[in-house]
N, C-alpha and C positions, 0 to 999 in steps of 0.2 A: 475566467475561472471564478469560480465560487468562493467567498470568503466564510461558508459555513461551516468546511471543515478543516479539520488541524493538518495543519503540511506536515509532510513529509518527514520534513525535519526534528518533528517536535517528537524528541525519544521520549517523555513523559509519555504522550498520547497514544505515541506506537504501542510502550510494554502495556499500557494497560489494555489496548486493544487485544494483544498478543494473550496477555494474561485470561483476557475473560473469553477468550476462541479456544483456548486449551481448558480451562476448568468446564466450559464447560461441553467442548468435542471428546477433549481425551484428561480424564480430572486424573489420572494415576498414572502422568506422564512422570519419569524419572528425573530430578533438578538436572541434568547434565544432558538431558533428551532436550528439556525445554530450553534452555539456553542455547542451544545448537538453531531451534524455531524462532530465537530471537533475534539468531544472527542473523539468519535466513530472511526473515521478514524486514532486518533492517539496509539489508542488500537490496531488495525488490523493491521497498522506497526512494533508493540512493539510485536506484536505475531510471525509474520514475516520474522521478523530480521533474527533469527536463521536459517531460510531456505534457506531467499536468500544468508546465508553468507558464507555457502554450497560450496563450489567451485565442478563443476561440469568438465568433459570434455569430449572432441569428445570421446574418446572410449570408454566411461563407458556405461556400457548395464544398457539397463534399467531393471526393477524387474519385472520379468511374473504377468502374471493379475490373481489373484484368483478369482476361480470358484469352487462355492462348487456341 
């Protein structure tokens, strides 16, 4: 995993990700619309975590695509 971006964790990084996705997707979202997108968002990282915390590397094969 990449150390270039802010984990998961870091609520700092998230709201202001949050904040600058809604100013400027939907800028006349309602404070109580947008608080609801930050809980939202802060859930999806909390799901997250574990996947990207994953370390991955160049040789690892990826897993054949099922087809039934």
């Amino acid at each position: 995993m990449s150390d270039d971006h802010a984990s998961p964790h870091d609520s700092a990084a998230l709201a202001a990700y949050v904040d600058a996705a809604l100013t400027l997707h939907v800028p006349g979202l309602a404070p109580d619309a947008a608080a609801r997108v930050h809980e939202q968002f802060a859930r999806v990282a909390a799901i997250a975590a574990p996947v990207l915390a994953f370390a991955l590397h160049a040789d690892d094969e990826p897993a054949p695509v099922y087809r039934p």
